[in-house]
N, C-alpha and C positions, 0 to 999 in steps of 0.2 A: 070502751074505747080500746082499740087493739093496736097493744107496743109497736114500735117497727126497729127497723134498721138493727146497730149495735144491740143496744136493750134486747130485743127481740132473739137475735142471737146468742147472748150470753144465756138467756132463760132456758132456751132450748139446747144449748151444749148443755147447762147443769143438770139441768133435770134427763136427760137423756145419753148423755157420755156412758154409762156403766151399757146400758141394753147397747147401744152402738157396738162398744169395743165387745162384749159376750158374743153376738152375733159374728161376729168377724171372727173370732177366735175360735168359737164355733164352726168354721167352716176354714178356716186357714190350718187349724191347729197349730199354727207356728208362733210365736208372740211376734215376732219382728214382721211378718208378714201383716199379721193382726194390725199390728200399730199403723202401720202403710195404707192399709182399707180404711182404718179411723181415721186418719189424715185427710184418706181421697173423700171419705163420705162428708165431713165436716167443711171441706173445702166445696164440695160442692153446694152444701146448704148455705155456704158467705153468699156463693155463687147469684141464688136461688132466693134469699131469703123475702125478696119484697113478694114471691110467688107462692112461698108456704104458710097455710091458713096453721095457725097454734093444734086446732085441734087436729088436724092430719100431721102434726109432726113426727110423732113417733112413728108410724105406720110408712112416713114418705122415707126417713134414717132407715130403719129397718130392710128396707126394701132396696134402698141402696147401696147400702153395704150387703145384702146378699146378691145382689148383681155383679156388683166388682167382685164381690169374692169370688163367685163364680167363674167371670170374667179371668180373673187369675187364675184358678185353677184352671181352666182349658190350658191358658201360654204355657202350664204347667205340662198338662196331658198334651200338649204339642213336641213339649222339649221332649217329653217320653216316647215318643214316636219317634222324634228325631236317633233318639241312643237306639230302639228299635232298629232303624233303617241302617244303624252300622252293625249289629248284631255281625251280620257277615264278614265286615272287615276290622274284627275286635285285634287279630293280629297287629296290626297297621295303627290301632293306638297305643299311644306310653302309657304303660300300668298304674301308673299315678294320673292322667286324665281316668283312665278306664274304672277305679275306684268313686271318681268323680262322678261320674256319669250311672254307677250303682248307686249310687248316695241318691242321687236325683230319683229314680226309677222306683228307690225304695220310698223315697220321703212321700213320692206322689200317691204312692198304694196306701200309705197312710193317712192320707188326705181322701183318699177315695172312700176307705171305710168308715173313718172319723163322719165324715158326709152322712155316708149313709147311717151311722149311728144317729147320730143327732137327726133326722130327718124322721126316722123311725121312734127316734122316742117320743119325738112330741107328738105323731101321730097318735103311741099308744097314750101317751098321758100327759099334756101340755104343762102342768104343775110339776111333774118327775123333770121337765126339761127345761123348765124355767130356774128350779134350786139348783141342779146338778151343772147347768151354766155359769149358773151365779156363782156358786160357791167355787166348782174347780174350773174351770177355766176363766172367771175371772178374779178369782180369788177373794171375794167376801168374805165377811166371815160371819159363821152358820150363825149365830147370835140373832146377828142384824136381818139375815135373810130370813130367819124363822119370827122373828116379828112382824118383819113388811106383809109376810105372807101369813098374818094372823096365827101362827103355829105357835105351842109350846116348844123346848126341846125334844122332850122325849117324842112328841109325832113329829119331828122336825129330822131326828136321827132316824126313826123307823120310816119315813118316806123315802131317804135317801139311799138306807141299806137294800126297801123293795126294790128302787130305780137302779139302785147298782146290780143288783140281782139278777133283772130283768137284762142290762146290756150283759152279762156276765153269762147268762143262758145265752142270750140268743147270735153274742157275737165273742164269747170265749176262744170259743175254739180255731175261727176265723183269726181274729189276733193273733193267739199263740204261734199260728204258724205262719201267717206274715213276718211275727219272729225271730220265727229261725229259719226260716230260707233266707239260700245264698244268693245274691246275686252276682 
């Protein structure tokens, strides 16, 4: 017989609040933004909930917090276009707006690659992008993660030094000079 309403709700924020909030963090990189996307995804599962079968719950959260995330990021890359379209009349803005408006410009390009990290790692290794989730960006702790995920420590530390490795090849160099350009 399958829970409903309250009940039903509560099981599924507990068991699924950490993958919720990683995804969103995952793709925000911001925590405060993070928090925002868990909010809107959880609100809408109150919303939703006489429509979601238990066993599609994770997959239906998942799914919706990388929409909004998404979601967000464009209003993001729109404000970016927006400072874009003054490029010409950087004059004409007060240097404390115009610092404002780099902050935006830069936060989004970090959001862009953060993206595309995260997208690329689980393509190359879905296990590299489930601990490396887990652990730093939503801050578990390696303990707990390397038992859920059947690991001793020592393959628990040498998983994550490969996965950090791997983002450290193939997007080192890209970071570093996101960096240090000016905007």
């Amino acid at each position: 017989m399958e829970i409903c309403g309250r009940e039903k709700f509560d099981s599924i924020y507990n068991k699924y609040k950490g993958r919720v909030f990683a995804t969103a963090l995952g793709y925000m990189k911001n925590q405060y933004e993070a928090e925002e996307i868990f909010q809107e995804t959880f609100l809408e599962l109150y919303k939703q909930i006489d429509k979601i079968c238990l066993e599609t719950a994770e997959n239906w959260l998942l799914t919706v917090a990388k929409n909004k995330s998404i979601n967000q990021l464009k209003k993001l890359n729109e404000e970016k276009d927006k400072v874009e379209n003054l490029e010409e009349g950087r004059e004409a803005i007060p240097s404390n707006m115009y610092g404002n408006l780099q902050k935006i410009e830069k936060d989004h390009d970090y959001n862009e690659l953060g993206i595309e990290i995260f997208d690329e790692l689980y393509r190359e290794n879905s296990t590299w992008y489930t601990a490396i989730v887990r652990v730093y960006c939503h801050g578990e702790a390696q303990k707990k993660v390397a038992g859920e995920m059947g690991m001793n420590m020592k393959r628990f530390h040498s998983m994550l030094f490969r996965a950090r490795g791997w983002i450290k090849r193939h997007y080192g160099e890209r970071y570093r000079d996101l960096h240090t350009t000016d905007y």
